[in-house]
C-alpha positions in Angstrom: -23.8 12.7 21.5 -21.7 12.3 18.2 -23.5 10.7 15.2 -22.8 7.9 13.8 -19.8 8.4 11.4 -18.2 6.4 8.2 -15.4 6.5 6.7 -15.1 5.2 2.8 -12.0 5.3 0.8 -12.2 4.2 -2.9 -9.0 2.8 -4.8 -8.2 3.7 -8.3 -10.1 1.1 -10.5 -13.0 2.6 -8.5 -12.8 5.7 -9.4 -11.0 5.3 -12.8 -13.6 5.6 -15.8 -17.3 7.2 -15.9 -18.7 3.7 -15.0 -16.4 2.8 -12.0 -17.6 6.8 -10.7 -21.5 5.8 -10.7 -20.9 2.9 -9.2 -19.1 4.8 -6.3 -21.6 7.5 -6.2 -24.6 4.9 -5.9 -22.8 3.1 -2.8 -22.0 6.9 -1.6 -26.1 7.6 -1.8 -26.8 4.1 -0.6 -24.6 4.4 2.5 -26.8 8.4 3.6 -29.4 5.7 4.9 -27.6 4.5 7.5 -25.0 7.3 8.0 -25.6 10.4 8.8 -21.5 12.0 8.3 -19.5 10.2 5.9 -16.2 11.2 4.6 -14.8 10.3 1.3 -11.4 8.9 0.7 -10.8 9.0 -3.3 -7.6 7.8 -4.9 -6.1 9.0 -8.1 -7.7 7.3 -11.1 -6.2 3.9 -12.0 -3.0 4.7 -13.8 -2.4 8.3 -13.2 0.2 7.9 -10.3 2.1 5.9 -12.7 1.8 8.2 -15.5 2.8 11.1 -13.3 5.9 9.7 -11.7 7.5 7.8 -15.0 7.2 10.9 -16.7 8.9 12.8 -14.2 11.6 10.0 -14.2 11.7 10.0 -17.9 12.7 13.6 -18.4 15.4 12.8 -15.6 16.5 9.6 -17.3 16.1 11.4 -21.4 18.4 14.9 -20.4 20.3 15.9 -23.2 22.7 19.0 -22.7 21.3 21.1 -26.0 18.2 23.1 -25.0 14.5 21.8 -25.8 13.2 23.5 -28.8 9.7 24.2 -29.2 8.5 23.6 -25.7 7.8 20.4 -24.1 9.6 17.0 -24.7 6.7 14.6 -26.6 6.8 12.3 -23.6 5.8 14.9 -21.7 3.4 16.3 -24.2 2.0 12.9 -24.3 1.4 12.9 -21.0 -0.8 15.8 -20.5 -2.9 14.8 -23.1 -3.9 11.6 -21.6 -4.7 13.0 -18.3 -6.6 16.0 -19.7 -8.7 12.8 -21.7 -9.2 10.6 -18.5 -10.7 13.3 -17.0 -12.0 15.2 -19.1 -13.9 12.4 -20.9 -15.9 10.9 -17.7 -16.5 14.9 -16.6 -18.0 15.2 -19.6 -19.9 12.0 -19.3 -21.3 12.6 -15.8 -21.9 16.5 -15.3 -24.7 18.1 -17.4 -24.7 21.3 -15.7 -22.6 23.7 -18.3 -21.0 26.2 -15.0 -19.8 22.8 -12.7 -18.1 21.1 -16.0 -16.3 24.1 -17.1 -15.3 25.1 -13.5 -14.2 21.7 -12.3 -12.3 21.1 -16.0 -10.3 24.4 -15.5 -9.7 22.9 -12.1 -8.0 20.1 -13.1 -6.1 21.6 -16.0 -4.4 24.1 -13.3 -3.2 20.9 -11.8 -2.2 19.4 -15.3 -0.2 22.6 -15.6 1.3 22.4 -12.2 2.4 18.9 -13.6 3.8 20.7 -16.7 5.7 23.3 -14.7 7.3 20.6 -12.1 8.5 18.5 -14.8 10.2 21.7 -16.6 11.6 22.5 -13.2 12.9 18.6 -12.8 14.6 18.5 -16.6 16.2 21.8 -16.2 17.7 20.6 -13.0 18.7 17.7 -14.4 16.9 15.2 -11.2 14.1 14.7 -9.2 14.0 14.6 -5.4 12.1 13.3 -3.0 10.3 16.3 -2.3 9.7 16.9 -6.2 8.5 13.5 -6.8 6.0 13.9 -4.0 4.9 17.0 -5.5 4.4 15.5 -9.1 2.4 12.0 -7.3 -0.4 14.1 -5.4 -1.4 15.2 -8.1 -3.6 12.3 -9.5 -5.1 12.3 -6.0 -5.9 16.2 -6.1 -7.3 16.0 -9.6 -9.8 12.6 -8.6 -11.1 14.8 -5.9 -12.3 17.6 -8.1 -13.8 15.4 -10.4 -15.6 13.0 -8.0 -17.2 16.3 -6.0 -18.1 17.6 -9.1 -19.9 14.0 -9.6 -21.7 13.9 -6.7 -22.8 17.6 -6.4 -24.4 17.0 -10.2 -26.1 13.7 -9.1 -27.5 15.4 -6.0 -25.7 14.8 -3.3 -24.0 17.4 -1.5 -20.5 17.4 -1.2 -17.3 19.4 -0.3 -13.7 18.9 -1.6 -10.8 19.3 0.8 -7.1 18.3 0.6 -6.2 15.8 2.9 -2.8 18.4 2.8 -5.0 20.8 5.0 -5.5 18.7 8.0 -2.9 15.6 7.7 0.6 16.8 9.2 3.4 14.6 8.4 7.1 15.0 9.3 9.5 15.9 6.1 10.6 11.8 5.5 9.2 12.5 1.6 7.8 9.6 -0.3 7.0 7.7 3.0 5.5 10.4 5.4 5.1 9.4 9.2 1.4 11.4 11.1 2.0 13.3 13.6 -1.2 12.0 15.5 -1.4 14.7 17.7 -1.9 17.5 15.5 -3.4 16.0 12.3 -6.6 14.9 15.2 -6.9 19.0 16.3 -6.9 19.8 12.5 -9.0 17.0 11.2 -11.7 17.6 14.0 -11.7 21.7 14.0 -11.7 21.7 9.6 -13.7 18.1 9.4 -16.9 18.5 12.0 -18.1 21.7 10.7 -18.7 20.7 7.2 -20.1 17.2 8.4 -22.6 19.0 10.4 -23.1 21.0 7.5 -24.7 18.1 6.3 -21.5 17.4 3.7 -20.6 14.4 2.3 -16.8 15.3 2.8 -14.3 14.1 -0.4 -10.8 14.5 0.6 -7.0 12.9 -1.1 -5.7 9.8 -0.2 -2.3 9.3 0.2 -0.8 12.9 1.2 -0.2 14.9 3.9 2.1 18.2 4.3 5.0 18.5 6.6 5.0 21.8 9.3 6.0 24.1 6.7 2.7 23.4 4.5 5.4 21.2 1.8 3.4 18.1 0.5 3.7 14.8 1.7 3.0 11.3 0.8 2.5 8.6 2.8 4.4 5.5 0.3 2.8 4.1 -2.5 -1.2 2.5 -1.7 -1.3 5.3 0.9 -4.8 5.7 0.8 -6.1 3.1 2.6 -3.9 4.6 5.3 -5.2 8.1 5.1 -8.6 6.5 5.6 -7.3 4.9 8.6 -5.7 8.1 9.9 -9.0 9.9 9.3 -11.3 7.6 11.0 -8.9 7.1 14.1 -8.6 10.7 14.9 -12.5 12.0 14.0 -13.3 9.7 15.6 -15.2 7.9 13.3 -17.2 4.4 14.0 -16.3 2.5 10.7 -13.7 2.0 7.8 -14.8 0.9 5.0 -11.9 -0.2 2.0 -13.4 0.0 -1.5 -11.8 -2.0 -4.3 -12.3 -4.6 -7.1 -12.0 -7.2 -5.3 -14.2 -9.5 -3.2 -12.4 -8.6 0.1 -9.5 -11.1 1.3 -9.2 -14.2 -0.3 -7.9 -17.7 1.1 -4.9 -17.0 -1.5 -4.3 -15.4 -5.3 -7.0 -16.4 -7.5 -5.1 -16.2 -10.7 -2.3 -18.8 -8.6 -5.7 -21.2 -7.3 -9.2 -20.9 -9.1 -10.6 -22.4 -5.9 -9.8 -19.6 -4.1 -12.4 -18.1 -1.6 -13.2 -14.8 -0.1 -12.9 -15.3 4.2 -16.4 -13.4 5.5 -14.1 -12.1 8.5 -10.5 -12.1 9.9 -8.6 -11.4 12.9 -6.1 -8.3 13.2 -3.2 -9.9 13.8 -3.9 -12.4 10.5 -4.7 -9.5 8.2 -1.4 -7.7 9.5 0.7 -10.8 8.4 -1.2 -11.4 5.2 -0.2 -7.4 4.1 2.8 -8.0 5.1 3.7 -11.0 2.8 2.3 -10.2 0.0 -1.5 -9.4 0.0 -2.8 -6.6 -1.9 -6.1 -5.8 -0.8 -4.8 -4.0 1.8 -1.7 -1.6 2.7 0.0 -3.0 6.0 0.1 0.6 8.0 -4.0 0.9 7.7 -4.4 -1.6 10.6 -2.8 0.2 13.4 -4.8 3.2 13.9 -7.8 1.5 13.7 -6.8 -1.3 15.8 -5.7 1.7 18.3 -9.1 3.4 18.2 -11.8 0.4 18.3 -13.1 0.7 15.1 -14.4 -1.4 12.2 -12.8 -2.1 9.2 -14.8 -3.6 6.3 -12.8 -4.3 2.8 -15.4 -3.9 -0.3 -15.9 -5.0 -3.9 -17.3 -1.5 -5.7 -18.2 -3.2 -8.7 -20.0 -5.9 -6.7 -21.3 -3.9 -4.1 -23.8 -6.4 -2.9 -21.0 -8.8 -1.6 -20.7 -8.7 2.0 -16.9 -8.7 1.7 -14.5 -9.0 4.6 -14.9 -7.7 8.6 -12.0 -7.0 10.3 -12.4 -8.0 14.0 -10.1 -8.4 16.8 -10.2 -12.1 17.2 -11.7 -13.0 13.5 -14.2 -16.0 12.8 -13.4 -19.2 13.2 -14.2 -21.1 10.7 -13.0 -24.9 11.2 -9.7 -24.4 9.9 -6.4 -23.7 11.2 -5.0 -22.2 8.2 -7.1 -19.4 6.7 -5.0 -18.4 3.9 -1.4 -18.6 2.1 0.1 -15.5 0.6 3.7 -14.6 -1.4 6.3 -12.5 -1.9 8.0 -12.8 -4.9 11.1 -11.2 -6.5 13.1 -11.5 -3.3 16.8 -12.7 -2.4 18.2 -14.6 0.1 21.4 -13.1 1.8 23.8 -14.9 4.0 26.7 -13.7 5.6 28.6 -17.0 7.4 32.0 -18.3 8.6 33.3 -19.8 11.7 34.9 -16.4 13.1 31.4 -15.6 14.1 30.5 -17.8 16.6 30.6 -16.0 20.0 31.4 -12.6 18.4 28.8 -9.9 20.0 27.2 -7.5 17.6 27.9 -9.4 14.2 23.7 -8.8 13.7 23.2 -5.3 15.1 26.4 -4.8 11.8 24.6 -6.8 9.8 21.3 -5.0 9.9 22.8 -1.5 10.5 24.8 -2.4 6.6 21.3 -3.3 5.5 19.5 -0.2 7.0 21.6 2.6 5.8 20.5 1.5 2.0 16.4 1.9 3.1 16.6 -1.4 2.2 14.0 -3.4 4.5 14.1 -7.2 5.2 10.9 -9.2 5.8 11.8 -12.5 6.9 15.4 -13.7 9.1 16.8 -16.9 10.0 19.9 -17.5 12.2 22.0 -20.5 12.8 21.4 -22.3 16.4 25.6 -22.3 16.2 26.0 -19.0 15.7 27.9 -20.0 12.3 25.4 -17.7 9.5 22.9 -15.2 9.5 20.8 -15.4 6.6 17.8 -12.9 5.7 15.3 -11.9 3.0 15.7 -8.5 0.6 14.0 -7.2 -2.6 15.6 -8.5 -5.4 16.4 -4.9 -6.6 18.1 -4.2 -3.3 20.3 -7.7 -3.4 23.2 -6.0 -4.6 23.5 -2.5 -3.0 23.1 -4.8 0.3 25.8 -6.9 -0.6 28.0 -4.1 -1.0 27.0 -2.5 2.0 27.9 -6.1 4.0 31.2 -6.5 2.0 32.2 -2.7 2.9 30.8 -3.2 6.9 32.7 -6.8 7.5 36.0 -5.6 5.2 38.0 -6.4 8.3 36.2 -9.8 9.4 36.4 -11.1 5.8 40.0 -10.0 5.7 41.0 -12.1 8.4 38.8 -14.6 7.2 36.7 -14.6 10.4 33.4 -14.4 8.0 34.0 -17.0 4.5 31.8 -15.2 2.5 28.5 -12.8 2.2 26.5 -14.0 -0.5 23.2 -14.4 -2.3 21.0 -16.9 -4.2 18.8 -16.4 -7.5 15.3 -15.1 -6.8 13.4 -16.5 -4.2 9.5 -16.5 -2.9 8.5 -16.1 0.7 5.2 -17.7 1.0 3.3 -17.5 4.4 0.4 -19.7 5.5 -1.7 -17.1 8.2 -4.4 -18.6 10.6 -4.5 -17.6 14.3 -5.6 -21.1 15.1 -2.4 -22.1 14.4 -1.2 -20.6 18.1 -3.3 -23.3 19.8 -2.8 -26.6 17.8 0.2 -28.9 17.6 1.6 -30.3 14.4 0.9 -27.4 12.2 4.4 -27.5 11.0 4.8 -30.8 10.3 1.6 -31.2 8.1 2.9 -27.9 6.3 6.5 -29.1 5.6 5.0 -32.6 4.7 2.7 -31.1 1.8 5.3 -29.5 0.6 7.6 -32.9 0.7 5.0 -34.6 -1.0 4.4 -32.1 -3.6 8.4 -31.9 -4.4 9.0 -28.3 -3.1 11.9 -27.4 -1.6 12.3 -25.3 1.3 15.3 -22.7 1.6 14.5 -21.4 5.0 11.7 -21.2 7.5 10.4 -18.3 9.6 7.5 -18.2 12.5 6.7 -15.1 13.7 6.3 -14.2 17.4 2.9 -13.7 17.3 2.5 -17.7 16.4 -0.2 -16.1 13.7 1.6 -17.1 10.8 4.8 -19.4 9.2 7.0 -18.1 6.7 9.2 -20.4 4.0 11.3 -19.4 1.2 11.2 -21.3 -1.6 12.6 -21.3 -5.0 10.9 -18.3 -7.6 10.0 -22.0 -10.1 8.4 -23.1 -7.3 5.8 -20.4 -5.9 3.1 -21.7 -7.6 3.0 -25.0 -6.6 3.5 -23.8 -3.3 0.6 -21.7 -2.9 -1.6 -24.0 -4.5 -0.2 -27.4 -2.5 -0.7 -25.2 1.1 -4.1 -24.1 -0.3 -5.0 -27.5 -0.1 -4.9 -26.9 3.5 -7.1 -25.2 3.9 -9.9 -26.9 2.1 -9.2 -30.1 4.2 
């Protein structure tokens, strides 16, 4: 009979000074009582990804055509310095024993160097693909998981590094790697088990993976909580527990509403809708495998470890309301593509959305016309105008012969979602939603339910997110 088995991934802030790394080792010795194999999700520290990648899109974005003198550009130079000092300094801080700091700081400067050496590569080339910018982002991870065994081993507790890379097999779709399931479960159990039986405390990388050939992956920005996912639905392991500086999920933003509450436990289906639109706490892929294999997902404050947090569950508490929380998007566009020549016309949205696909461009939130007459739908503000161009160049013909008037957008937008299952089961949610808003003098652009009946979405003006959020909030607390 399999032990009982954990799974614990750490965010960033977490792990991101000397402090935030005794924090996480206490609630790493704290958790041996109860669990007997735990393995160790540990992100980069907070702000390294960032550092890594705009430096690498700096050199691209700074090329001159006269050679570099005297070695390294000073961003670059910059750079290295800081990481070697983020890590270096809490090492330094936490590991007494003279062998482990030297050997774990000569550790992570190979990987500064590797840093060094891509970005060479990347200005000399002149750009940075996919696959190189993959290269340059794993880094933070790989770094954060020498230093954090090197923590633990010093305070006692015995633990074993090991790429996620090793034993997470992805296909070659860089920047936003898909699992192959299959084969990442035979190499997670066969490389995994034997060092948890072992007695290991097991420290691995969130957020990448390698493709067939060995070539690292990632799995899209805030990966980690998905690697834990991935790793607890294919050990298997019995719970998933999400450590970051927060409470766990809150009944909305609390720098929007001071009121603001953490919810003791939610359903699936609402945490999928509240990732989704907007919610932080939690990256939208990390609910399907774990859904998939039964297991428990807890979301954690590390710096207020006491805190219960949030429970993930399968049909979430009830807890007297029918709203349980309101999220938003901001920074987003609506697009409408409309004219009378579309009524009746097959395939105008399959178009539409095949425009919109081929520029990665993906669209949370669409509305259609009962006539037939306009299809309107949500997009990154960013993306607002390589879609546009996209849908001018697909309909050329159509607008041509004016059979479509016009593809268009507005100014930015905010889709804000109110999210409680509850909703499914009682009437006149809808109307005491619109009516707040009415009452509160917010306007609504468009409105959205999803199939699930879990959650409505509205778009609303960017001026007037804020009042939004806090005027729905007010539903809740009723």
């Amino acid at each position: 009979m399999q032990q009982k088995t954990l799974v614990m991934k750490f965010g960033g802030t977490s792990v991101g000074s000397a402090d935030a790394l005794i924090s996480a080792t206490q609630i790493i010795r704290d958790a041996q009582k109860d669990w007997i194999r735990i393995v160790v999700v540990t992100s980069a520290m907070s702000g390294v990804t960032n550092l890594l990648l705009d430096s690498a899109n700096q050199i691209v974005g700074a090329r001159s055509s006269r050679p570099v003198l005297g070695g390294e550009p000073p961003p670059l130079q910059d750079a290295e310095n800081n990481l070697r000092e983020k890590h270096f300094s809490a090492a330094e801080k936490l590991i007494k024993n003279k062998s482990l700091l030297e050997e774990t700081k000569k550790e992570i400067n190979a990987l500064i160097q590797i840093f060094v050496n891509l970005c060479s590569a990347i200005q000399v080339l002149g750009e940075a693909s996919p696959r190189a910018l993959d290269a340059v982002a794993s880094l933070g991870e790989r770094m954060s998981l020498r230093l954090l065994t090197a923590v633990l081993n010093e305070a006692g507790i015995k633990a074993k590094g090991i790429e996620a890379s090793e034993f997470i097999v992805t296909n070659s779709n860089f920047q936003n790697a898909h699992p192959d399931f299959h084969i990442t479960k035979e190499k997670t159990q066969a490389l995994l088990n034997p060092l948890l039986d072992e007695g290991n405390i097991v420290i691995t990388t969130g957020f990448i993976g390698a493709n067939a050939e060995g070539v690292i992956t990632t799995l899209g920005r805030g990966g980690s909580d998905y690697t834990a996912a991935i790793i607890g639905s294919v050990l298997p392991a019995n719970e998933v527990w999400i450590w970051t500086d927060v409470d766990g999920v809150m009944t909305t933003d609390p720098r929007i509403v001071s009121s603001a509450k953490t919810l003791s436990e939610i359903s699936y289906g609402e945490i999928a809708e509240l990732a989704y639109y907007g919610a932080k706490v939690l990256h939208p892929k990390t609910i399907r495998p774990v859904v998939d294999a039964g297991i428990g997902l807890r979301i954690c404050n590390t710096f207020n470890p006491t805190h219960e947090g949030t429970r993930l569950t399968a049909s979430g508490k009830k807890n007297g309301h029918v709203i349980k929380a309101v999220t938003a998007i901001q920074k987003q566009r609506l697009v409408t593509i409309e004219g009378r020549g579309m009524l009746g016309v097959p395939g105008v949205a399959a178009r539409a959305f095949g425009a919109v696909a081929s520029t990665k461009t993906s669209v949370p939130l669409i509305t259609q016309a009962s006539s037939e007459q306009s299809i309107c739908f949500a997009v990154p503000s960013e993306t607002a105008p390589s879609v546009l161009s996209a849908l001018e160049k697909t309909f050329a013909h159509e607008i041509e012969e004016d059979d479509i008037d016009r593809v268009w957008s507005t100014d930015d937008v905010s889709i804000v979602t109110v999210v409680g299952a509850g909703m499914r089961h009682t009437p006149g949610v809808a109307g005491k939603v619109f009516s707040q808003l009415g009452n509160n003098g917010v306007n609504v652009l468009a409105i959205a339910q999803g199939s699930s009946e879990v959650s409505i979405s509205l778009v609303v003006d960017a001026n007037d997110t804020e009042n939004a959020v806090r005027t729905l909030h007010e539903l809740i607390v009723q």
